[in-house]
Residue frames relative to the residue before (quaternion, step in Angstrom):
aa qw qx qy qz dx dy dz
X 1.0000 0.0000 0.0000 0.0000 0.00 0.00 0.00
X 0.0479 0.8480 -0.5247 0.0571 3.52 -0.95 0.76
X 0.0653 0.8023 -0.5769 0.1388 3.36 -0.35 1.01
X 0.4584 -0.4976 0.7223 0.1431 3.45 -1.97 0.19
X 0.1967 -0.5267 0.8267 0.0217 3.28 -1.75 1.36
X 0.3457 0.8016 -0.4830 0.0681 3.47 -1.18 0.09
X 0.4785 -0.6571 0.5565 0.1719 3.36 -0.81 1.82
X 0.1995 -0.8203 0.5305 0.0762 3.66 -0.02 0.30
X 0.0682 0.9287 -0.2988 -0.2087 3.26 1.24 -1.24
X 0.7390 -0.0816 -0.1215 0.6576 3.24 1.00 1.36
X 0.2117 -0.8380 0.4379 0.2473 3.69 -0.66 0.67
X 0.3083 0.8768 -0.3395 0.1448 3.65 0.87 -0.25
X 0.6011 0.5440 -0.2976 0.5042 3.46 1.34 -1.10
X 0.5563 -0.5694 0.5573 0.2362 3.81 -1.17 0.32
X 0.8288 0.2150 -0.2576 0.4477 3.28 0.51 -1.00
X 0.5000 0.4711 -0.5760 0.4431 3.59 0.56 0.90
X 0.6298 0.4748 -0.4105 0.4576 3.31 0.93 0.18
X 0.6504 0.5478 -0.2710 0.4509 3.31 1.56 -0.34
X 0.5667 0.5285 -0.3287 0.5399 3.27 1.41 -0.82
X 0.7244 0.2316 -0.3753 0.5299 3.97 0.20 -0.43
X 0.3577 0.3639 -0.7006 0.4987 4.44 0.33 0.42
X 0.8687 0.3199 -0.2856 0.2480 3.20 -0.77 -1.61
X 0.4562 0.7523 -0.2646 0.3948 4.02 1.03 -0.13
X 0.6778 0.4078 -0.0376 0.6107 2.69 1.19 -2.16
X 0.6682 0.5734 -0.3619 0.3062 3.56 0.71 -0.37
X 0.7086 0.3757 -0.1669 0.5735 3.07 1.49 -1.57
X 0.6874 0.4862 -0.3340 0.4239 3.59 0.50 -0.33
X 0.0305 -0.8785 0.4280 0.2102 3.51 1.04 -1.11
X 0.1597 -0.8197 0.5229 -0.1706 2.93 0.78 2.26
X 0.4876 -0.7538 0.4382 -0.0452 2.77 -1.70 1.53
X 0.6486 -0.0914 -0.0044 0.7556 3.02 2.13 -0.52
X 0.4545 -0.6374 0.6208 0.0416 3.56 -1.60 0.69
X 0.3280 0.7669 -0.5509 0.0285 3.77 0.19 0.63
X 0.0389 -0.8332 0.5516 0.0039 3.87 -0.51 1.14
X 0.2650 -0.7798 0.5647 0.0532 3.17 -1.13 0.99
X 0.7681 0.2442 -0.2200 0.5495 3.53 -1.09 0.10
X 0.2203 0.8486 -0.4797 0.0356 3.97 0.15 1.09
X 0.3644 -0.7432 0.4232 0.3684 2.70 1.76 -0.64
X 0.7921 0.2597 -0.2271 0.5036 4.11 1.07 -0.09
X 0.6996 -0.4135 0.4925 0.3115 3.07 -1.86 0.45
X 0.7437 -0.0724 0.2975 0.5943 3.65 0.41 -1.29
X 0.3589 -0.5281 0.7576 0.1353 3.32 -2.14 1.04
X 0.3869 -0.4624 0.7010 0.3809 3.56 -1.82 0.17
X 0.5971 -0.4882 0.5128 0.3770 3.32 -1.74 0.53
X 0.7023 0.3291 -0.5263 0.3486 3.62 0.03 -0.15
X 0.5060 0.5444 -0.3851 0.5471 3.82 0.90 0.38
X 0.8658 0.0911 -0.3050 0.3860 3.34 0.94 0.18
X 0.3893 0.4611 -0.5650 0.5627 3.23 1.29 1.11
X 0.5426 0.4293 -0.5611 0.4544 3.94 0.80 0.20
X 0.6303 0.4902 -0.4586 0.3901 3.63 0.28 -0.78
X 0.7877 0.2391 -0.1988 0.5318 3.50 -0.21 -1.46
X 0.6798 -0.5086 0.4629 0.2547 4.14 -0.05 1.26
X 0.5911 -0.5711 0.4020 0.4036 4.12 1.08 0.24
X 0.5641 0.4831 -0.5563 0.3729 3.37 0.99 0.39
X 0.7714 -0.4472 0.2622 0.3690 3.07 -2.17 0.79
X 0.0231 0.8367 -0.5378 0.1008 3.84 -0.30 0.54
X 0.0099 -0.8775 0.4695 0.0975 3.59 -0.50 0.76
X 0.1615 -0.9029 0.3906 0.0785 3.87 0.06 1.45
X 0.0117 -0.7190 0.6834 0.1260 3.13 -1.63 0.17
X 0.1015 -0.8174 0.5669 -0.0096 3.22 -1.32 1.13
X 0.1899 -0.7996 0.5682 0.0408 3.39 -1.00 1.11
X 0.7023 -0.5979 0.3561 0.1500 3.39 -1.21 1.24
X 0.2349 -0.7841 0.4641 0.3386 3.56 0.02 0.58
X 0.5374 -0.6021 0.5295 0.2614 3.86 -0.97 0.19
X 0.7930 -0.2049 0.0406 0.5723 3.78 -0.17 1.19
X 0.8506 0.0043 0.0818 0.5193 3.96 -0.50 -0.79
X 0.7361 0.4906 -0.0777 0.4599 3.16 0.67 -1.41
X 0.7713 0.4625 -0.3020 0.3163 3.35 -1.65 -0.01
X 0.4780 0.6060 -0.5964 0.2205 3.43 -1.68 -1.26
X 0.0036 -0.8351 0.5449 -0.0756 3.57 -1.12 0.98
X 0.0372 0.8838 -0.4657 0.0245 3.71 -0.43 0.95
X 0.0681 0.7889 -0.6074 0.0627 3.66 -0.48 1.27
X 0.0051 0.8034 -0.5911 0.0716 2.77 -1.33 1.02
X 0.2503 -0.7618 0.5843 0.1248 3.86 -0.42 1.18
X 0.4632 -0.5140 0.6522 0.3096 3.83 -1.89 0.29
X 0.3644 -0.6706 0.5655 0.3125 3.34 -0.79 1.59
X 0.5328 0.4425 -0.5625 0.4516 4.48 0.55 -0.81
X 0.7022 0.5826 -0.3823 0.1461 3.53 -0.18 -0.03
X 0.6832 -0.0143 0.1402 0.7165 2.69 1.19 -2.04
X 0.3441 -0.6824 0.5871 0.2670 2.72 -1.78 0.34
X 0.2108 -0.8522 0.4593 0.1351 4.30 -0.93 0.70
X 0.3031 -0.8758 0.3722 0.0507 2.63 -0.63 1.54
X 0.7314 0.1507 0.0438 0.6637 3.36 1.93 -0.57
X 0.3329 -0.7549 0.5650 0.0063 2.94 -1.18 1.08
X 0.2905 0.7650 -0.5724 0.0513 4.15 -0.14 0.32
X 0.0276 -0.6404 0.7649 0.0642 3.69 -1.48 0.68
X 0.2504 -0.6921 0.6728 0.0754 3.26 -1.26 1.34
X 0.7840 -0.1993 0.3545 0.4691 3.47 -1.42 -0.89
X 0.7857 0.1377 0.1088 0.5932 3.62 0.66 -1.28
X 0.6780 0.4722 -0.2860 0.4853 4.08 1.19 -0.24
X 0.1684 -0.3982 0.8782 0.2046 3.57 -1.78 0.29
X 0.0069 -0.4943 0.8631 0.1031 3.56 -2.27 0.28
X 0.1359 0.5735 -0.8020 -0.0966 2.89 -1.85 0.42
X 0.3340 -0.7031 0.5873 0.2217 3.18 -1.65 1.16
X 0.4257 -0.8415 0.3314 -0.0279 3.62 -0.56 0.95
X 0.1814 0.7869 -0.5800 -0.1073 4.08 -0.42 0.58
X 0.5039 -0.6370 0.4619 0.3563 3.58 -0.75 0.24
X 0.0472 -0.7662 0.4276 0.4773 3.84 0.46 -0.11
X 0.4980 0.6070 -0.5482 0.2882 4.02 0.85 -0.22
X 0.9273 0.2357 -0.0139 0.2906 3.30 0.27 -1.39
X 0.3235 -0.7855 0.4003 0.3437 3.15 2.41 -0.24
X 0.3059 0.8048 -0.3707 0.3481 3.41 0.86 1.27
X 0.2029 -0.8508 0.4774 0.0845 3.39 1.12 1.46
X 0.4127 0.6714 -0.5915 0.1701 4.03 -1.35 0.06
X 0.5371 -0.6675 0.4955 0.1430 3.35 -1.36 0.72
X 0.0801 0.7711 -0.6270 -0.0769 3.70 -0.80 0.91
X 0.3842 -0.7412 0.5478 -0.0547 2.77 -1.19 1.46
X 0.0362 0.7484 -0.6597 -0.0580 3.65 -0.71 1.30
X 0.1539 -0.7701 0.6189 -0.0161 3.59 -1.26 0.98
X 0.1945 0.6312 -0.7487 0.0565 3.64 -1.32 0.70
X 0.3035 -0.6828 0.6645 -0.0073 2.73 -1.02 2.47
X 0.6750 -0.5352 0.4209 0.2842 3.29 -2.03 0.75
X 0.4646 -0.6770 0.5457 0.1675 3.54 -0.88 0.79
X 0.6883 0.3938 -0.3240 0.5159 4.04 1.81 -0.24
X 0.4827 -0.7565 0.3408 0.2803 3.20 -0.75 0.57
X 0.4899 0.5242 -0.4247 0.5521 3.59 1.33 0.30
X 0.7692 0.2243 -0.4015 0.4436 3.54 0.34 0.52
X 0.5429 0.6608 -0.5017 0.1299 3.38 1.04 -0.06
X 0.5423 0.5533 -0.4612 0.4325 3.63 0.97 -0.38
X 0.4296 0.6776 -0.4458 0.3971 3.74 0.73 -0.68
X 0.6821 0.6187 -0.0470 0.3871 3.44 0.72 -1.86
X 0.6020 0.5194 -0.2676 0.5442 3.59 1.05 -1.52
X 0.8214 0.3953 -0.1951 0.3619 3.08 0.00 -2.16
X 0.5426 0.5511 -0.4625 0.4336 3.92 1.11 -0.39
X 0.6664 0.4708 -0.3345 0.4716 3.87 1.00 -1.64
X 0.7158 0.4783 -0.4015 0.3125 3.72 0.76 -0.11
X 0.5838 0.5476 -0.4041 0.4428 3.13 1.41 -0.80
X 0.8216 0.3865 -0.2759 0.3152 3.51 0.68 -1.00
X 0.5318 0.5979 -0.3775 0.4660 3.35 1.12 -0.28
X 0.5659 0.7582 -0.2215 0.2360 3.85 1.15 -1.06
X 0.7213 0.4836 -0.0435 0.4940 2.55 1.11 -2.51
X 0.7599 0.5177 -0.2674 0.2882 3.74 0.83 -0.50
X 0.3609 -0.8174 0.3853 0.2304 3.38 -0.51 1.05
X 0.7576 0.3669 -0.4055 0.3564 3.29 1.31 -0.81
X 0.7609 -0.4226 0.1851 0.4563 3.79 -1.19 -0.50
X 0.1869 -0.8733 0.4486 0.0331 3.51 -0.68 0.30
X 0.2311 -0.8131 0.5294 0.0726 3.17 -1.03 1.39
X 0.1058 -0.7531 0.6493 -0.0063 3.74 -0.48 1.10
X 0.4443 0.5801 -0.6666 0.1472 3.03 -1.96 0.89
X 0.1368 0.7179 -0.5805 0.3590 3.00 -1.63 0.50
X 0.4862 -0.6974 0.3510 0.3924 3.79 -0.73 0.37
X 0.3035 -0.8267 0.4660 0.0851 3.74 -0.04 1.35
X 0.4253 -0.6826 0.5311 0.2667 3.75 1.23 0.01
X 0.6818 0.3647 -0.2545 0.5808 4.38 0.40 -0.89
X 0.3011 -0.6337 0.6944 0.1601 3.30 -1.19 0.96
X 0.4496 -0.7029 0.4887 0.2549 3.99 -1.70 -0.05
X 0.7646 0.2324 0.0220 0.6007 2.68 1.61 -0.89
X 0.5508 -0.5163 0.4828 0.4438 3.92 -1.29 0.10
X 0.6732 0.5905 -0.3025 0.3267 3.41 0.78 -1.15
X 0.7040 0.4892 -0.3056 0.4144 3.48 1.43 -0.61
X 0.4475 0.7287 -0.3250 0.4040 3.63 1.47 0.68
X 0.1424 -0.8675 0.4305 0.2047 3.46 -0.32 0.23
X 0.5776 0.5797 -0.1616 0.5516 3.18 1.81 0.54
X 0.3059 -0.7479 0.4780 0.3443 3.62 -0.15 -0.20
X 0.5418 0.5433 -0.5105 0.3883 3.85 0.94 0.30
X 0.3986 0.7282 -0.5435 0.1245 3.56 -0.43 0.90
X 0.1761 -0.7728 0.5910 0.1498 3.54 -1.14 0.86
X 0.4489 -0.7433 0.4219 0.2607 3.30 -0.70 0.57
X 0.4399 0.6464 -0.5693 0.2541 3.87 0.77 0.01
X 0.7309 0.3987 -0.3892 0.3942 3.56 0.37 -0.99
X 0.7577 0.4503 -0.3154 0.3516 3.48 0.88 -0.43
X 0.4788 0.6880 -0.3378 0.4281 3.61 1.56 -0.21
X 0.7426 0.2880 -0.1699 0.5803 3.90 1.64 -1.37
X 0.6110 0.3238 -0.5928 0.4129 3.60 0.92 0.21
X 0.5012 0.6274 -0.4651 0.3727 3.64 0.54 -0.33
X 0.6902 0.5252 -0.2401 0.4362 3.59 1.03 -1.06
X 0.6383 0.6434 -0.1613 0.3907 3.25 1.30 -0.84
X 0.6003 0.5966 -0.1134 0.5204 2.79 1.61 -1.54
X 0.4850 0.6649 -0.1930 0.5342 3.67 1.28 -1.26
X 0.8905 0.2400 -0.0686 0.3805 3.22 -0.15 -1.52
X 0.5301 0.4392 -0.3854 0.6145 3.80 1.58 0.35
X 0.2486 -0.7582 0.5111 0.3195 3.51 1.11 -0.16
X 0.1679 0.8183 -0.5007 0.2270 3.70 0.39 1.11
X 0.1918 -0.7636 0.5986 0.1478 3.47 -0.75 0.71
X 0.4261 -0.6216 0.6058 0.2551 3.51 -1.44 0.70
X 0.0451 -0.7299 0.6184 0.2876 3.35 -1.15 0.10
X 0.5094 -0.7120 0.4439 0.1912 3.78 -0.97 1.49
X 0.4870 -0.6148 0.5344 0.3150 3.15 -1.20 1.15
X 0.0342 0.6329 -0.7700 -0.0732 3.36 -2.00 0.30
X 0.8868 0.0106 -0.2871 0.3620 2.57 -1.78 1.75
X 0.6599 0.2092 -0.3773 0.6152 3.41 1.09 1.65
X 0.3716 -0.8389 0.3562 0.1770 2.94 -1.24 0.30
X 0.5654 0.0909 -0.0885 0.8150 2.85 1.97 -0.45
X 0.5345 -0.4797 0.6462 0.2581 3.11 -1.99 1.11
């Protein structure tokens, strides 16, 4: 399985719509989960450019004043979806593999960038991450760094990173580490 998280940060330009055709084409991505679009909704020929005309089944979520807007979309030859949730700050799809019948949940997220909603945001990634029994793939642009080192600045406080870390901990989630960048 192979897919693409990706802060996009505004869709509007063409060739970010080219870069994920031609992506999806060579890579032959399995799902498409962008964050930060900045819209309500894509026409369908905008999303049979993205995912290269293969069969692809999307959901998009409205961003919240300036910010936000989320869009996931899975290859129907792949999986089958059983469920469909949008939270405050989440896409869910419930998931089968059709090769291997491998059920799990992928989870796109674009946390708030203000700090008066980030707890909002935690306590949502806990509720949904909690209740679910099978496994579960999260990502997406989470707004909370883990670490000082993942700043590129020297202003950092550690609350937001002390309870998403905790959070993270207590879903027993694993990060996977970037290679060959340092910041996303």
């Amino acid at each position: 399985m192979k897919g693409i998280f990706w802060n996009c940060n505004g869709f509007a330009d063409g060739k970010k719509y080219r870069f994920l055709s031609d992506l999806t084409k060579d890579k032959s991505l399995d799902f498409i989960a962008l964050s930060e679009t900045g819209r309500a909704s894509f026409p369908q020929n905008t999303l049979n450019t993205i995912c290269a005309g293969r069969d692809f089944i999307w959901h998009c979520m409205a961003p919240h004043g300036r910010s936000g807007g989320l869009i996931l979309g899975v290859h129907l030859l792949t999986f089958d979806v059983g469920e469909i949730e949008e939270g405050d700050f989440f896409i869910r799809f419930k998931l089968r593999h059709k090769e291997d019948d491998f059920k799990f949940n992928l989870i796109s997220v674009y946390g708030p960038a203000q700090a008066e909603f980030k707890s909002n945001f935690l306590s949502e990634m806990i509720r949904v991450c909690s209740k679910e029994t099978l496994p579960i793939i999260i990502g997406g642009d989470f707004n909370i760094i883990r670490r000082p080192d993942e700043k590129n600045n020297e202003n950092y406080s550690d609350r937001w990173p002390f309870m998403f870390n905790a959070v993270i901990d207590a879903l027993n989630l694993r990060e996977i580490e970037l290679s060959r960048r340092k910041f996303t």
